[in-house]
C-alpha positions as CSV (number, residue, x, y, z in Angstrom):
1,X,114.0,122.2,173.2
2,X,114.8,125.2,171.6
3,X,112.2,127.7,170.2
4,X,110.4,126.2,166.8
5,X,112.8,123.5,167.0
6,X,109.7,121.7,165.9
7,X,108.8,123.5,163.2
8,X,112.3,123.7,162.3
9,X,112.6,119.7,162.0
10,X,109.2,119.6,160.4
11,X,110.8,122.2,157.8
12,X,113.6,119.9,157.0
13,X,111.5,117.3,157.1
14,X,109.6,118.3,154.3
15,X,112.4,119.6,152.5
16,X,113.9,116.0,152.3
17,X,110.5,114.4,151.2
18,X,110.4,116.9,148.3
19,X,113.6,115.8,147.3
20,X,112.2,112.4,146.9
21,X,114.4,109.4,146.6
22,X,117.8,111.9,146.0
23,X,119.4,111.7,149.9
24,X,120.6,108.4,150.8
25,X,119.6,107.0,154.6
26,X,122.1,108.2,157.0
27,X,120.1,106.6,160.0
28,X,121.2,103.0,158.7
29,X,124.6,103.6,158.2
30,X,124.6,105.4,161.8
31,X,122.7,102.5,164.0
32,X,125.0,99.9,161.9
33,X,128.0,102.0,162.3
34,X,126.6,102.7,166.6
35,X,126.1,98.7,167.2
36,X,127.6,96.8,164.5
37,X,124.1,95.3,163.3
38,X,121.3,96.4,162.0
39,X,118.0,95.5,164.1
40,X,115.5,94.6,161.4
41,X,111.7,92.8,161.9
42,X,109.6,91.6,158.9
43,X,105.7,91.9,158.8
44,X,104.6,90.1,156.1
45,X,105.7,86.0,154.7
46,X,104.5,85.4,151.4
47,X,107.2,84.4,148.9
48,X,108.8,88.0,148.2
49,X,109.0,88.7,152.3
50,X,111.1,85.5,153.3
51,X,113.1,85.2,150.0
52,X,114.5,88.6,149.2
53,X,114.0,90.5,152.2
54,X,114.4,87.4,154.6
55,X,116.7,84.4,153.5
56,X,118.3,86.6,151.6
57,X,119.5,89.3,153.7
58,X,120.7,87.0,156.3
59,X,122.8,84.4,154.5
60,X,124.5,87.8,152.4
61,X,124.5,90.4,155.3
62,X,125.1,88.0,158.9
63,X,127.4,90.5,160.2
64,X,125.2,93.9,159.6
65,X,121.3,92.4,159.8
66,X,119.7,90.5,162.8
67,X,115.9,89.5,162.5
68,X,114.2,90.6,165.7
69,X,111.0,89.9,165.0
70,X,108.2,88.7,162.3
71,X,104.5,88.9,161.9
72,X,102.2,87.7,159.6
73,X,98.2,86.8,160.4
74,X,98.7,83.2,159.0
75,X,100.6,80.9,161.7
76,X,101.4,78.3,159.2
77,X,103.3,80.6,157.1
78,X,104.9,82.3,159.9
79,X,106.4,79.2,161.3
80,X,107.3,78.4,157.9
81,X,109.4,81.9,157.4
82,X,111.3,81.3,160.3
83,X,112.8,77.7,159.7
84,X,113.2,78.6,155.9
85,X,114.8,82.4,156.4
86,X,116.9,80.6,159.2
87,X,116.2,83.0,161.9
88,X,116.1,81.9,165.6
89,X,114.0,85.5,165.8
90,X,110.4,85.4,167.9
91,X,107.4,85.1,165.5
92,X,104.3,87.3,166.2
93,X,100.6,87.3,165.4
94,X,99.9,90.7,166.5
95,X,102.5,93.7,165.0
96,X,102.1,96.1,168.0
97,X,103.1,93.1,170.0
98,X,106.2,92.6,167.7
99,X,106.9,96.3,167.8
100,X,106.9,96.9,171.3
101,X,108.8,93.4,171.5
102,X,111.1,93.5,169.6
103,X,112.2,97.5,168.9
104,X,113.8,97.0,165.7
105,X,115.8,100.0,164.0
106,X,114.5,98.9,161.0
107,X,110.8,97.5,160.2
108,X,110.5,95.6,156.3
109,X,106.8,95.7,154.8
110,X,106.1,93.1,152.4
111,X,101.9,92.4,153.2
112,X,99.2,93.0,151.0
113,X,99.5,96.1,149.2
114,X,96.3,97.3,150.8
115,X,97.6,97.4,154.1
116,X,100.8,99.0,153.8
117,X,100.0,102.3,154.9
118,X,98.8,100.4,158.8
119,X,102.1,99.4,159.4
120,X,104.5,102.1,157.9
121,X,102.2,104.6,159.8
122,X,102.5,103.1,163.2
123,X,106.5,102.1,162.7
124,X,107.0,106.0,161.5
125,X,105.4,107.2,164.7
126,X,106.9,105.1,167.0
127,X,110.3,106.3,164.6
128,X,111.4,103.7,163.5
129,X,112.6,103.9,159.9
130,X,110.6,102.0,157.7
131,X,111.5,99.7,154.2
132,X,108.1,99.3,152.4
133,X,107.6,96.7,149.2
134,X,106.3,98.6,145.9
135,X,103.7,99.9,145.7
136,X,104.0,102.1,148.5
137,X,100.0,102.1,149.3
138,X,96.8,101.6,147.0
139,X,94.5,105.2,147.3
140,X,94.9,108.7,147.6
141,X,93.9,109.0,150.8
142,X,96.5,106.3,152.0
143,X,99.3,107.6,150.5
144,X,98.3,111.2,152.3
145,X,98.5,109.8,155.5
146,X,101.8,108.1,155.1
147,X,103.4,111.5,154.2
148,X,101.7,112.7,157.0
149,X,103.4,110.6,159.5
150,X,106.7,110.9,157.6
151,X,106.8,114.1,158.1
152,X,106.1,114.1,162.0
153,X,108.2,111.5,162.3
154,X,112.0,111.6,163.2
155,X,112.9,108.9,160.9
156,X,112.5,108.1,157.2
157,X,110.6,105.5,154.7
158,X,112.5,104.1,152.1
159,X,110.4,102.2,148.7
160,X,112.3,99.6,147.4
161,X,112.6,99.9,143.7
162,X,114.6,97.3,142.8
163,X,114.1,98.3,138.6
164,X,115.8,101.4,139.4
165,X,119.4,99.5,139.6
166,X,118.9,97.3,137.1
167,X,122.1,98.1,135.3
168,X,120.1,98.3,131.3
169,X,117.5,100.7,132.7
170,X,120.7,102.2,134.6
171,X,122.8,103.0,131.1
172,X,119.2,104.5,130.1
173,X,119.6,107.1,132.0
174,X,123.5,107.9,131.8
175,X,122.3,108.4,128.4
176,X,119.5,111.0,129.7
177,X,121.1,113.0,131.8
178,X,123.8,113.5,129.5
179,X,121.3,114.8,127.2
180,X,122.3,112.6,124.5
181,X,119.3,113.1,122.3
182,X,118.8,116.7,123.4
183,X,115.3,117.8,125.1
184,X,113.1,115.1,125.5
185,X,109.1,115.8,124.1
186,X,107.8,112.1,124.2
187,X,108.1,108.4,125.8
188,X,106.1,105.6,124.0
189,X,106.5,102.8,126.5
190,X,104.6,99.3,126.0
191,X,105.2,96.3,128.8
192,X,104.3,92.9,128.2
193,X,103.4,90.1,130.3
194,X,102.8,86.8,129.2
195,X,100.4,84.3,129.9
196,X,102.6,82.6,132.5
197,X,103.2,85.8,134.4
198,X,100.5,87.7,133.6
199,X,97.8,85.1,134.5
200,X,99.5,84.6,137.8
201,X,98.2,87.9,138.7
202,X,94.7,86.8,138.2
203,X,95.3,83.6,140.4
204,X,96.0,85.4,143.8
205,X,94.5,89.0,145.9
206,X,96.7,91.2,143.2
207,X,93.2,90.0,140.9
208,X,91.3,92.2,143.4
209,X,91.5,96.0,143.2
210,X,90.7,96.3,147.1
211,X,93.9,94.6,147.3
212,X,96.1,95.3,145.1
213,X,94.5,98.8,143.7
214,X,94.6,97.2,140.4
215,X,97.6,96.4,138.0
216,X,97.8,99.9,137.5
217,X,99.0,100.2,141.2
218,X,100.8,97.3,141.8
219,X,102.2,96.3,138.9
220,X,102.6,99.2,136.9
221,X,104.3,101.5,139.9
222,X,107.7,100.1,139.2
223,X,107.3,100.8,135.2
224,X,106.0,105.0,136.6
225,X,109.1,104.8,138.8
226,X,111.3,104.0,135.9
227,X,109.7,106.8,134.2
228,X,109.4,109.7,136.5
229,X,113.3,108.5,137.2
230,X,114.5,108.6,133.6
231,X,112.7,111.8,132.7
232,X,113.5,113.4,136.4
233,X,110.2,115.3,136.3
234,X,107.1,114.3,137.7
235,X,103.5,113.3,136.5
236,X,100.6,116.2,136.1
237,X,97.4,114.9,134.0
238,X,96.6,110.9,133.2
239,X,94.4,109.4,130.7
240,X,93.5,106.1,130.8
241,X,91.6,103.3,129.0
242,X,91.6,100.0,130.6
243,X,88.8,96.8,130.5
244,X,89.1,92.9,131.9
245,X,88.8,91.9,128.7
246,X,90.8,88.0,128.9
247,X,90.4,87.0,132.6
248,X,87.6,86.3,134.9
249,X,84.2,86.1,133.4
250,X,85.6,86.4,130.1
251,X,85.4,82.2,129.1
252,X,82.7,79.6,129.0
253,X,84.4,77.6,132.1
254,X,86.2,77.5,135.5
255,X,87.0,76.2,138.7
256,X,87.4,77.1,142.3
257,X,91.4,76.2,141.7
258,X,93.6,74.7,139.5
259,X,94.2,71.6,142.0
260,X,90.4,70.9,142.3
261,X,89.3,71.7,138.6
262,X,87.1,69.2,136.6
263,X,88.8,71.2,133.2
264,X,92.6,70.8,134.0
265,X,92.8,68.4,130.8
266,X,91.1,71.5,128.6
267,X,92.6,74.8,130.0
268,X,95.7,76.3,128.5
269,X,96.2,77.7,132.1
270,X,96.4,74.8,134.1
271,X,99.0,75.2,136.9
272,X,99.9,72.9,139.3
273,X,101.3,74.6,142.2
274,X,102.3,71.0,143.9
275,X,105.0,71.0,141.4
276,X,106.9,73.8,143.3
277,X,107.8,72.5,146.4
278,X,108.3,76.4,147.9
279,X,105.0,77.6,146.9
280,X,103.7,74.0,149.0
281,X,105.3,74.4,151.7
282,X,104.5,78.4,152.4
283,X,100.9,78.4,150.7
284,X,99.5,75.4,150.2
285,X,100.0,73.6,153.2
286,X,98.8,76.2,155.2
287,X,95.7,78.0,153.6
288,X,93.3,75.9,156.1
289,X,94.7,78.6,158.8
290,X,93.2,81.9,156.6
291,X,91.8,80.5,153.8
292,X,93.8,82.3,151.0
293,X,94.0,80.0,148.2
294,X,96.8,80.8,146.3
295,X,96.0,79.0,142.9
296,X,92.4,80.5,142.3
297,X,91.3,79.7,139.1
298,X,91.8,82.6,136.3
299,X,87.8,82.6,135.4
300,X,86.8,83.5,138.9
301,X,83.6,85.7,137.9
302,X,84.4,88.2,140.6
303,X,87.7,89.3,139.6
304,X,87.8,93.2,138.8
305,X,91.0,94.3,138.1
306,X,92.5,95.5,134.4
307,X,94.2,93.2,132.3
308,X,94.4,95.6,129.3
309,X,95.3,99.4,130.2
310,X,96.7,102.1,128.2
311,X,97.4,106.0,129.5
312,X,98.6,109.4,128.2
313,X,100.9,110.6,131.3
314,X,101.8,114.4,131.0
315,X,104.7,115.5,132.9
316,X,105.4,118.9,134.6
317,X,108.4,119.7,132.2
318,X,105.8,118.9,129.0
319,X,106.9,115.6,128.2
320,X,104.5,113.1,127.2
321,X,104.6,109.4,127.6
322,X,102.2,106.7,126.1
323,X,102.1,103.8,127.7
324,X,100.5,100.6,128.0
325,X,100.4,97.1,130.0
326,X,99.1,94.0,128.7
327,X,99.0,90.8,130.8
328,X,98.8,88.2,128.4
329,X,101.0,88.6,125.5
330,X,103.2,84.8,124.5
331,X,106.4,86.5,125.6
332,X,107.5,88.4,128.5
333,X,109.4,92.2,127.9
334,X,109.1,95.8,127.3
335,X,109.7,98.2,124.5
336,X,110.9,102.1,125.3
337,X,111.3,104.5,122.7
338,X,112.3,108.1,123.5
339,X,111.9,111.0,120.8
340,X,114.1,114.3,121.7
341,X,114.9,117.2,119.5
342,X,118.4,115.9,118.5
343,X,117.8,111.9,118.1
344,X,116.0,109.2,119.7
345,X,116.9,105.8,121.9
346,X,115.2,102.9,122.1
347,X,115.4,99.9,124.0
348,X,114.2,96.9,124.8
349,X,114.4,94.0,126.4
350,X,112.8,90.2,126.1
351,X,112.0,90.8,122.7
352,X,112.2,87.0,120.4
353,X,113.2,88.5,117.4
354,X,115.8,90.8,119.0
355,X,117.5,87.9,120.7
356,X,117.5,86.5,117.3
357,X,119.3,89.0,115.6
358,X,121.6,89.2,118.3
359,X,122.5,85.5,117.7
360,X,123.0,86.1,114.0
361,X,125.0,89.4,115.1
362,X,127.6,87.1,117.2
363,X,128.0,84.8,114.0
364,X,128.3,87.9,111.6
365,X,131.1,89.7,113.5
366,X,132.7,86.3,115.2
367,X,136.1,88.6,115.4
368,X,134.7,91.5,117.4
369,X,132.7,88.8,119.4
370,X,136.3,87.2,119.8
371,X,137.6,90.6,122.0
372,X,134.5,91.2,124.0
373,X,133.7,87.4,124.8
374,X,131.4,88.5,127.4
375,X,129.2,90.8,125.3
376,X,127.5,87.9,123.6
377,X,124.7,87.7,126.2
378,X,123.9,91.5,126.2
379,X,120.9,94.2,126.9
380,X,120.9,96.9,124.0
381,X,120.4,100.3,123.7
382,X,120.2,101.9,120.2
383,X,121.0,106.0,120.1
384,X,120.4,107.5,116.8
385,X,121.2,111.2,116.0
386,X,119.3,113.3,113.8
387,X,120.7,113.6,110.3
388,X,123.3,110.8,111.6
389,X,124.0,107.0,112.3
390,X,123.2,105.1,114.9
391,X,125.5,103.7,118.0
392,X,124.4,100.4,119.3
393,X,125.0,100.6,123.2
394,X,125.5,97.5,125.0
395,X,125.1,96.2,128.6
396,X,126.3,93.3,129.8
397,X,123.2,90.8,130.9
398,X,123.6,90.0,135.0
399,X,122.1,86.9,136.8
400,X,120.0,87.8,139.3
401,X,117.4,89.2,140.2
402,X,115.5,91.6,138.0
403,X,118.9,91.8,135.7
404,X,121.2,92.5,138.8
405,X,118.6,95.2,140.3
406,X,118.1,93.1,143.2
407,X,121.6,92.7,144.6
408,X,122.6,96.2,143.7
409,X,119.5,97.8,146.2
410,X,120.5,95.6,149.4
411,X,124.3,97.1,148.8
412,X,122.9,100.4,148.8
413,X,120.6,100.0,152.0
414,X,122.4,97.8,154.1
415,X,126.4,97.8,152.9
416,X,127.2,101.2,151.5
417,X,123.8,103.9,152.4
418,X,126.3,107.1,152.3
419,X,127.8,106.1,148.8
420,X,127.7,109.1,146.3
421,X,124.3,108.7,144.4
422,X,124.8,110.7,141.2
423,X,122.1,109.1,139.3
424,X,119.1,109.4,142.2
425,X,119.0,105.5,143.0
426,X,117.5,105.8,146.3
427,X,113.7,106.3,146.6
428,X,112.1,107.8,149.2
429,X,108.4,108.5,150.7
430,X,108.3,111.3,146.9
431,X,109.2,108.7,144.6
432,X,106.9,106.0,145.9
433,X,103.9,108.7,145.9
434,X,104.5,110.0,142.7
435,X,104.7,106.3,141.0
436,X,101.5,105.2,142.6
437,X,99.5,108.2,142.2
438,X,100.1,107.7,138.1
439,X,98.7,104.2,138.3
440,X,95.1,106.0,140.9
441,X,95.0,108.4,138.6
442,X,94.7,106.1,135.7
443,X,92.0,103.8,137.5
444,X,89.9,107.3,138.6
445,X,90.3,108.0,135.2
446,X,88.4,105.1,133.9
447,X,86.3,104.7,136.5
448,X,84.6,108.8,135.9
449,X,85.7,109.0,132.5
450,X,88.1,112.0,132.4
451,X,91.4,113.1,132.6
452,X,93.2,113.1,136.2
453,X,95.0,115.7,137.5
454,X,97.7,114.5,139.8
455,X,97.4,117.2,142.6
456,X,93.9,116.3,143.1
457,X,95.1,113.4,144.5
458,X,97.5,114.7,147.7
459,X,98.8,117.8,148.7
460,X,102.2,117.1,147.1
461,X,102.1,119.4,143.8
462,X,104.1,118.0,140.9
463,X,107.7,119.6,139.8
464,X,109.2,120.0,136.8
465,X,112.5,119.2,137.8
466,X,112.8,116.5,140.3
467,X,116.4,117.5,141.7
């Protein structure tokens, strides 16, 4: 080796993490491009590990992915994720067993989001590349030691933020860096779940912050990502305000679960998880082996995670975003607004009312409607200039996946990983970081009452420019 060729890799190493998510993953494209497929073993088969990274993958990709290997600590489920992914792969209980095993180029993470940083740490030193589920860890001191180990390692970790290609969020930030509304000063951002989705959160672990590091973490990381990508800057101070203010001990009854519960008849929140025959099969039928009980009643007394938060996020180019999460609204959405010196856009997105108007809108201008046929089930984007009109931007509305998102991040890893990346798709060890660390900073700033400054957090200080 030649002299300080370590130090030299280490250098380039860091280089690349500080360009976050901007560099696409030359190692896939080279091992599928070396041997034709792609190597890949899965750790991790709840629902999101054997649907879209499992069944998936293999019935869209055959010829570029092969399943080596996966691991989970429930055997029920594992069996499970190998008849339903439709893998002939070997099945593992222990992961250093699989990854000795099975020596896959690729290794998918898709646990609980508290254990993340065990198996990307121990793939990136034995270098294998790594594909981790948002969020990319849960705590400070996690997400230090996976950049640690990234940056001794000889291969990469990729965060798969599916929001990112969503093709509305997408034409959001066209519109950006095209600086259609001039400099940017402030965000106000407000995302609603309703009390089908939202509630689900308090069912499982994600109601737990030793699991799931709170909403703020796991839920909230993909809206930060969305942010830190749109404003390309990164987070410096957080202020948050946040209580459990609906779930958990907040109501006169519960239950252990929905399926056992004496109150089915009386709670708006009833679910019965035999009516989906997935959820059944994977969870139900086999929580006897681990115990993890995937319809937990809402009330549980010792749930301690958020479900109302709100934070002031200050970026490192002086933009300020206000944002806030609530988990049990009666419809699903979001609502974006940004204020710049030379107009404003807003958008949204599940809305009632909007969708509404839009009806009436079709009826109102049946001719235009007439030449753009396909328009009538359309995202919107309004841009509106100072001392001017408004332009109403549309998107076409995709099936799929979080709006199309979903399909568009597989082509990028797995087809195409060398395709030119104007926009800063791809995310890497940076971009998950910087999401998550908004969300820890938020908690720590309930918890002691102040505001956060991100680079108390890691050593990775924040930029004002991301590229």
């Amino acid at each position: 080796m030649e002299p300080f060729a370590h130090d030299r890799r280490n250098f380039l190493k860091i280089s690349t993490l500080a360009l976050g998510g901007l560099l696409a993953h030359p190692t896939i494209a080279a091992v599928i491009r070396e041997k034709g497929k792609l190597k890949v073993a899965l750790v991790g088969t709840g629902i999101r590990g054997i649907t879209f990274w499992g069944k998936r993958l293999r019935e869209e990709y055959p010829g570029l992915v092969e399943f080596v290997g996966l691991c989970d600590v429930n055997e029920g489920r594992l069996a499970f994720a190998k008849k339903y992914i439709g893998t002939k792969c070997k099945t593992y209980l222990e992961f250093d067993r699989m990854l000795s095993q099975s020596k896959p180029d690729l290794l998918m993470v898709t646990t609980v989001d508290s254990t993340h940083d065990e198996f990307i740490i121990k793939a990136l030193g034995q270098n294998i590349t790594v594909l981790t589920e948002k969020p990319m860890t849960t705590d400070e001191q996690k997400c230090q030691a996976i950049l640690n180990a990234e940056r001794k390692s000889e291969k990469d970790l990729i965060v798969g933020f599916n929001y990112r290609y969503n093709p509305h969020y997408t034409k959001i930030k066209e519109l950006l860096a095209q600086n259609r509304i001039g400099r940017v000063t402030s965000v106000d951002f407000n995302w609603y779940l309703n009390v089908y989705h939202g509630a689900s959160y308090f069912r499982r672990w994600h109601a737990y912050k030793q699991y799931g590091g709170s909403l703020w973490v796991h839920k909230a990381t993909h809206h930060f990502d969305l942010l830190n990508w749109w404003l390309n800057s990164e987070p410096m101070e957080v202020r948050a305000y946040g209580a459990l203010e609906h779930y958990g001990r907040n109501h006169s009854f519960r239950g252990k679960n929905c399926r056992s519960c004496t109150y089915k008849n009386q709670c708006k929140f009833y679910w019965d998880i035999t009516e989906n025959k997935l959820y059944t099969k994977l969870y139900t039928n086999n929580e006897h082996h681990d115990g993890y009980i995937r319809d937990s009643c809402v009330w549980r007394e010792d749930i301690d995670t958020y479900d109302r938060m709100s934070a002031q996020i200050r970026y490192a180019n002086d933009v300020l975003v206000n944002y806030s999460l609530t988990t049990y609204s009666p419809y699903e959405g979001m609502r974006i607004a940004f204020n710049g010196f030379e107009g404003r856009i807003d958008a949204w997105d599940g809305i009632p009312w909007r969708k509404e108007e839009k009806k009436a809108q079709d009826q109102l201008h049946a001719q235009e409607m007439a030449q753009d046929k396909e328009a009538k089930d359309f995202e919107e984007i309004l841009v509106m200039d100072n001392f001017g009109d408004y332009e109403q931007v549309k998107v076409i509305r995709e099936k799929g996946g979080h709006g199309g998102g979903d399909k568009r991040l597989h082509h990028k890893i797995f087809v195409d990983p060398k395709a030119p990346d104007p926009l800063g798709h791809s995310a890497g060890s940076r971009d998950g970081a910087m999401s998550i660390l908004v969300g820890i900073a938020a908690r720590k700033s309930i918890e002691e009452d102040r505001a956060v400054k991100i680079e108390e957090l890691t050593d990775l200080k924040p930029r004002a420019t991301r590229s």
